[in-house]
C-alpha positions in Angstrom: 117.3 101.1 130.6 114.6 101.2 127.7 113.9 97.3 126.4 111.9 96.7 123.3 110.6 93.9 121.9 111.8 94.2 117.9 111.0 92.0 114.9 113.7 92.0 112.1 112.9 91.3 108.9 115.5 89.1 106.5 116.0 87.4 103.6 114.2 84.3 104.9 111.1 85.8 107.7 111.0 87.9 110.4 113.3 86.8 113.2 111.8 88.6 116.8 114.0 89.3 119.8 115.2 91.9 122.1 116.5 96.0 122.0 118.5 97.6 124.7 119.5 100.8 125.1 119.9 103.9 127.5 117.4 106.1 128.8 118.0 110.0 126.9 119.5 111.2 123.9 122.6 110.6 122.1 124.0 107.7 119.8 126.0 104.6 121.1 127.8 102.0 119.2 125.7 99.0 118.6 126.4 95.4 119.8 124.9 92.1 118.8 124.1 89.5 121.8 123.7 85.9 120.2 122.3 83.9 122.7 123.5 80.3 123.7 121.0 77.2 122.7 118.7 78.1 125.2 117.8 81.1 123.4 116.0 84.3 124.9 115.1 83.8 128.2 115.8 85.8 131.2 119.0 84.7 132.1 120.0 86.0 128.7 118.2 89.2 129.1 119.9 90.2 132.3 123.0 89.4 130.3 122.1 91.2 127.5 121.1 94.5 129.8 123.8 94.4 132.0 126.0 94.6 128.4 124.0 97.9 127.2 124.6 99.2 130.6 128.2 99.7 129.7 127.0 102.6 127.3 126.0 99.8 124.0 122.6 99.9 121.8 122.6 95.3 122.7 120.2 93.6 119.7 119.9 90.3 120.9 118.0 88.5 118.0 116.5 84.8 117.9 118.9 83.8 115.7 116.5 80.3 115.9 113.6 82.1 114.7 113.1 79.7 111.6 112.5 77.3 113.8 110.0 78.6 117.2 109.9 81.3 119.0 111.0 81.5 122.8 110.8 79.4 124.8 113.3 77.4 122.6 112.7 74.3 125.2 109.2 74.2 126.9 110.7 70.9 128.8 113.4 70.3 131.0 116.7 69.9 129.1 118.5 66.3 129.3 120.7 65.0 126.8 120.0 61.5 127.7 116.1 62.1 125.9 115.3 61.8 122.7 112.9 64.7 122.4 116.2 67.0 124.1 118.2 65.7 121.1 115.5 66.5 118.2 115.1 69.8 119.4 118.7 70.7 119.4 119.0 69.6 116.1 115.9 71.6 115.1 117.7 74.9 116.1 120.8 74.2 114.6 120.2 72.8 111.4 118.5 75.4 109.9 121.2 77.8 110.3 124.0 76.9 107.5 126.9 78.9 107.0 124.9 80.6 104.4 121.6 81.2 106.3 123.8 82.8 109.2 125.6 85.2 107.1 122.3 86.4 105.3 120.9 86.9 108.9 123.9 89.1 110.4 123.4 91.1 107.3 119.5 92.1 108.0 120.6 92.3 112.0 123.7 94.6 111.2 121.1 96.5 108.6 118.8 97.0 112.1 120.9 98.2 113.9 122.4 100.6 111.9 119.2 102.2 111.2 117.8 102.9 114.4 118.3 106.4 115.6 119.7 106.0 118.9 123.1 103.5 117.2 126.2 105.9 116.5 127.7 105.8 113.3 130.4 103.6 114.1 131.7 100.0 113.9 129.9 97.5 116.1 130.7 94.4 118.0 129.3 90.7 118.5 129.6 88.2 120.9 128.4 84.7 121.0 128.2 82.0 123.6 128.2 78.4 123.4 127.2 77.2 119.9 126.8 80.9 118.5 130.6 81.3 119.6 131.2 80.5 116.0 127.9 82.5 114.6 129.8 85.3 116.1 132.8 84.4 113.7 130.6 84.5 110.7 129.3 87.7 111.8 132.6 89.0 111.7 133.2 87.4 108.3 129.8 88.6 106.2 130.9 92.3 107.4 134.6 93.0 108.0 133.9 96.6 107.8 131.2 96.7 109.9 132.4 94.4 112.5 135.5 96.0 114.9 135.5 93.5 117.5 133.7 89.2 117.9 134.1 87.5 121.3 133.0 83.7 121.9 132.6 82.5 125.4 132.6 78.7 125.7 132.2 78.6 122.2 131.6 75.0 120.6 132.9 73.6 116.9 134.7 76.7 116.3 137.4 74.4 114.7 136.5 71.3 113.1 137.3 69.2 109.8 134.0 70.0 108.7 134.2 71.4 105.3 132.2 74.3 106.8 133.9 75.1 109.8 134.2 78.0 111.6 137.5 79.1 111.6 137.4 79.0 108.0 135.9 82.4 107.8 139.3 83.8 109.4 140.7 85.1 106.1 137.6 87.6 106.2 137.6 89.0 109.1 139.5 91.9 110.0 138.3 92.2 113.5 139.8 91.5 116.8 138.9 88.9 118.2 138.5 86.9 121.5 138.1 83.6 122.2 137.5 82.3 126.0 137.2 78.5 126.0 136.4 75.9 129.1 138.0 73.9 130.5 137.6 69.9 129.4 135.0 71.1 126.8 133.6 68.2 124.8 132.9 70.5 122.1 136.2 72.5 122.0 138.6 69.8 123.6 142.3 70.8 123.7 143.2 69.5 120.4 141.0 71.9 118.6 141.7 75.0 120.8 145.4 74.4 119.8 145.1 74.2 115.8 142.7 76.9 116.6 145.7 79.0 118.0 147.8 77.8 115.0 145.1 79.1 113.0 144.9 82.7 114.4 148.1 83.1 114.4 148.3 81.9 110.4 145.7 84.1 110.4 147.3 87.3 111.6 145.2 89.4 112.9 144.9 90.5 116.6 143.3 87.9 119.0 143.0 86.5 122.4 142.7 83.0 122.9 142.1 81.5 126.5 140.8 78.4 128.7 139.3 79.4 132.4 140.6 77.1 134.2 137.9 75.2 136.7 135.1 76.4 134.7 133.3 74.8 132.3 130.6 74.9 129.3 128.1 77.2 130.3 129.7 79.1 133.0 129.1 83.0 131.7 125.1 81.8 132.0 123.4 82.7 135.2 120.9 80.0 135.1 123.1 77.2 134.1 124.1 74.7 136.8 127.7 75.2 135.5 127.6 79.3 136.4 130.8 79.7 137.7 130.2 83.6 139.1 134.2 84.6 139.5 135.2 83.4 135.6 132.1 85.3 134.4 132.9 88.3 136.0 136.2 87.8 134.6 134.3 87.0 131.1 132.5 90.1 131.4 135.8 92.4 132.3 137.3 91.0 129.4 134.8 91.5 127.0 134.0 95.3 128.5 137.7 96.2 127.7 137.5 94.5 124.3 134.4 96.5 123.1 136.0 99.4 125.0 139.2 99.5 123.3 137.8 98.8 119.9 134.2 100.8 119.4 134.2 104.7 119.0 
């Protein structure tokens, strides 16, 4: 497995992150790794590698590159500090509905460009808050985009004037949503008018809760990691890219 470091340029800087691909010739369709909060880190690179391993040219971008490079946190995480709090919401904020889809753009623009990513359709996947980055993707490039998954995915339907599921209309994707289970930021109530949504929507979807696993489980190095639902994440999303990328 050949990994390079990239840097991408876009509209608004130069976001770094991560290339992976196989060893040889030939093209392979190209897939986009968001990374949860955490950002790149190895947890997310073994993640992102065993991905590629399935035969996938994996750009895994820091989508929070406005704000710092990796390490997103250089202290330990805990939602009861202040300075855990600040930092969270100096990854998020920068990255507005409009900001997102002008980055997916430039990453989409990458990928296509590099010699070893077929001429086909690509996918996206996103995991905790980049669940509903991964929807926007979808959105700025329906033609582009042939298949978005969002593990544990947070806010993916809100009343926020900006919320995720709003993109829906634009999308012409398939899509897969696996949620967890008592979720604070996808309780019940959201993933059903989510459902309603999708199926308003009309396209073709999956929408799931794991039972007994909860925010955070796909991620090895989270004290959530629940190994049998992401194994059962990772099957699903293999068939998903399978079934839908030349």
């Amino acid at each position: 497995m050949i990994e390079d470091e990239v840097e991408i340029r876009t509209a608004d800087g130069v976001s770094d992150g991560v290339l992976y691909r196989a060893e040889g010739g030939g093209r392979s369709p190209g897939v986009i790794h968001l990374t949860d909060i955490g950002g790149i880190r190895p947890a997310q690179r073994e993640m992102a590698r065993r991905l590629a391993g399935l035969g996938y040219v994996v750009l895994m971008p820091n989508v929070f590159y406005r704000t710092r490079r990796p390490p997103m946190f250089d202290f330990p995480l805990n939602m009861a500090e202040e300075r855990t709090r600040k930092r969270l919401d100096e990854l998020r904020e920068p990255l507005t509905p409009e900001a997102v889809e002008r980055d997916a753009g430039s990453y989409l623009d990458f990928l296509a460009a590099h010699d070893a990513v077929a001429e086909s359709t690509m996918g996206v996947v996103g995991y905790c808050f980049t669940g509903g980055l991964a929807m926007r993707v979808a959105a700025a490039r329906p033609a582009s985009i042939a298949a978005a998954a969002s593990f544990h995915g947070g806010g993916l339907l809100t009343d926020a004037p900006a919320s995720p599921h709003l993109v829906l209309p634009r999308i012409k994707a398939r899509l897969y949503f696996g949620h967890a289970t008592a979720d604070r930021s996808m309780p019940q109530e959201a993933i059903d008018k989510l459902s309603l949504a999708l199926k308003s929507w009309g396209g073709r979807y999956e929408s799931e809760v794991y039972a007994g696993a909860y925010h955070s489980w796909t991620t090895p190095d989270s004290p959530l990691y629940n190994q049998p639902a992401a194994e059962r994440a990772f099957e699903k999303l293999k068939a998903l890219l399978g079934e839908c990328l030349a």
